[in-house]
C-alpha positions in Angstrom: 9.5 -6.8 22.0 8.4 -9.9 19.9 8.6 -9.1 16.1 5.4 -8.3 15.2 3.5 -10.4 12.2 0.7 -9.5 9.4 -0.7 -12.5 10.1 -1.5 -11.5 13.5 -3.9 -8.4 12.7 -7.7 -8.6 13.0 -8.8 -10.1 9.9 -11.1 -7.3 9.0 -11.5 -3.5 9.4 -9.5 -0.5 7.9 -5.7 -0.6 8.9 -3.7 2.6 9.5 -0.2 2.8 8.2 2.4 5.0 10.0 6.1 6.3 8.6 7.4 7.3 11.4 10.0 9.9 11.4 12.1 11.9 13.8 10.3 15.3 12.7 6.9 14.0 11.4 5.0 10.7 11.6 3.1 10.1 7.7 -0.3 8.5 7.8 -2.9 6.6 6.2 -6.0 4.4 6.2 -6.9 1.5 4.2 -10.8 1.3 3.2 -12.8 -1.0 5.4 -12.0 -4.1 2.0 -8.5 -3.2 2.8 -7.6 -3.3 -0.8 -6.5 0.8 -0.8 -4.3 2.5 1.2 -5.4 6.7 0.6 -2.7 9.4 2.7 -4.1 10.9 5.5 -2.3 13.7 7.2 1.4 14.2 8.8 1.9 14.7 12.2 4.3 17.3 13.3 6.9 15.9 16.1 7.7 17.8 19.1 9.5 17.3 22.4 6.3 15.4 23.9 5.3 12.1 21.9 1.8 12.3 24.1 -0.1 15.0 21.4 1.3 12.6 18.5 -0.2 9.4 20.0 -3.4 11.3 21.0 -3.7 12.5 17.0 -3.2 9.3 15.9 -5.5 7.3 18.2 -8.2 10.1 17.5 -8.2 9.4 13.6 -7.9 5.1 14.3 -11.3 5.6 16.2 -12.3 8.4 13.9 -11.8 5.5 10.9 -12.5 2.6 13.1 -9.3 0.9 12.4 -8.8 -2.7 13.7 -4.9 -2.3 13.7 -1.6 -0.8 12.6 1.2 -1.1 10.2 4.3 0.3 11.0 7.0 1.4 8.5 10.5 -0.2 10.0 13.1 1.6 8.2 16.0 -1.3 7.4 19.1 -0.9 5.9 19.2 -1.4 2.4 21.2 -4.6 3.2 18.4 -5.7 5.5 19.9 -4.9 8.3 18.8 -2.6 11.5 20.0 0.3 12.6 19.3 3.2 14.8 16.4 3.8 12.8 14.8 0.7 13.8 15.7 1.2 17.2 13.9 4.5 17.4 10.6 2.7 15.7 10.6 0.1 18.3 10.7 2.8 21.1 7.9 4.4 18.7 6.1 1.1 19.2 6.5 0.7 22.7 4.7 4.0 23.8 2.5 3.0 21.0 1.4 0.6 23.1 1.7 1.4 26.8 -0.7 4.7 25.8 -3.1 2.0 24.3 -2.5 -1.9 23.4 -3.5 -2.4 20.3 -2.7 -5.3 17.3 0.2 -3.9 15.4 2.9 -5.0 12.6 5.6 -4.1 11.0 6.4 -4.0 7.5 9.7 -3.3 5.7 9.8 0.3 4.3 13.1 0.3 2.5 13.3 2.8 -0.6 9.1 3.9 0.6 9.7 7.7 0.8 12.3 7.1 -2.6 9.1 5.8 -4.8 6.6 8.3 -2.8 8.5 10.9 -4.3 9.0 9.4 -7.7 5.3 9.4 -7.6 4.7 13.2 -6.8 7.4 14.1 -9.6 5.9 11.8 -12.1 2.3 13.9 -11.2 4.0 17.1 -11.2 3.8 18.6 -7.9 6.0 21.2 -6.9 8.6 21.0 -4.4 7.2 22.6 -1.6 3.8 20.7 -2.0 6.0 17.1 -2.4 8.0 18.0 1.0 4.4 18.6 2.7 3.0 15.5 1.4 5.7 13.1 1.5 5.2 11.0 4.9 1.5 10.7 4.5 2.3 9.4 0.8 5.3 7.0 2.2 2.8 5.7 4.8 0.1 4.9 2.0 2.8 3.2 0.3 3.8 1.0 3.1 0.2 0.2 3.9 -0.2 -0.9 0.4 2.3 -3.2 0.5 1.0 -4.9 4.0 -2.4 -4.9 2.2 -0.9 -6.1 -0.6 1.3 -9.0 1.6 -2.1 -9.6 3.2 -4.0 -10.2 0.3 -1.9 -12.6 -1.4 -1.4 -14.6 2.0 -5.2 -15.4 1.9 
């Protein structure tokens, strides 16, 4: 699998951003600008990946995306691990259920500052532990938008 650039997305139209996890998969949209990334929903895994994918292809053409970024989750030392070998098998049935422009962008310490974020705006536990992917996904999607914008 060739590693997959910003630089190669459409150049316009609203991005989704996945975390991708072994239970859940967080994510969000960017607005059609792409200057905002906004939490969307989390996706509950199961044993089959197919009602996952269909969720998250109905809400791209829902939002009209043009592409996604995917969180890959590196080692703190840059490094991959198992992690990222589960995302690239993410990616790959990403893109045999539909081929579509993709990316990756680094999501080290993204749930970490997610969560600093709900604590700072006082949620409560149980409402951070429901909300954490989609938040972690906006946070990666701002940072590709954010990349994007400043490679302009």
């Amino acid at each position: 699998m060739p590693e997959l650039n910003l630089l190669n997305l459409p150049k316009s139209g609203p991005l989704l951003g996945l975390d991708p996890g072994s239970k859940t998969v967080g994510i969000a949209v960017s607005d059609g600008l792409r200057m905002i990334a906004t939490p969307v929903e989390v996706i509950p895994r199961g044993r089959k990946l197919k009602p996952v994918l269909d969720r998250l292809f109905e809400i791209f053409d829902e939002r009209s995306c043009a592409g996604l970024v995917i969180g890959l989750p590196l080692n703190l030392d840059g490094s991959a691990g198992p992690r990222v070998q589960a995302t690239k098998a993410l990616v790959f049935n990403i893109l045999k259920h539909r081929d579509v422009p993709l990316a990756f962008q680094d999501e080290r310490l993204s749930s970490a500052e997610a969560e600093r974020v709900m604590i700072a705006a006082d949620l409560s536990r149980a409402r951070r532990a429901e909300a954490i992917d989609a938040s972690a996904a906006a946070i990666i999607l701002q940072t590709a938008l954010d990349r994007l914008a400043n490679s302009n």
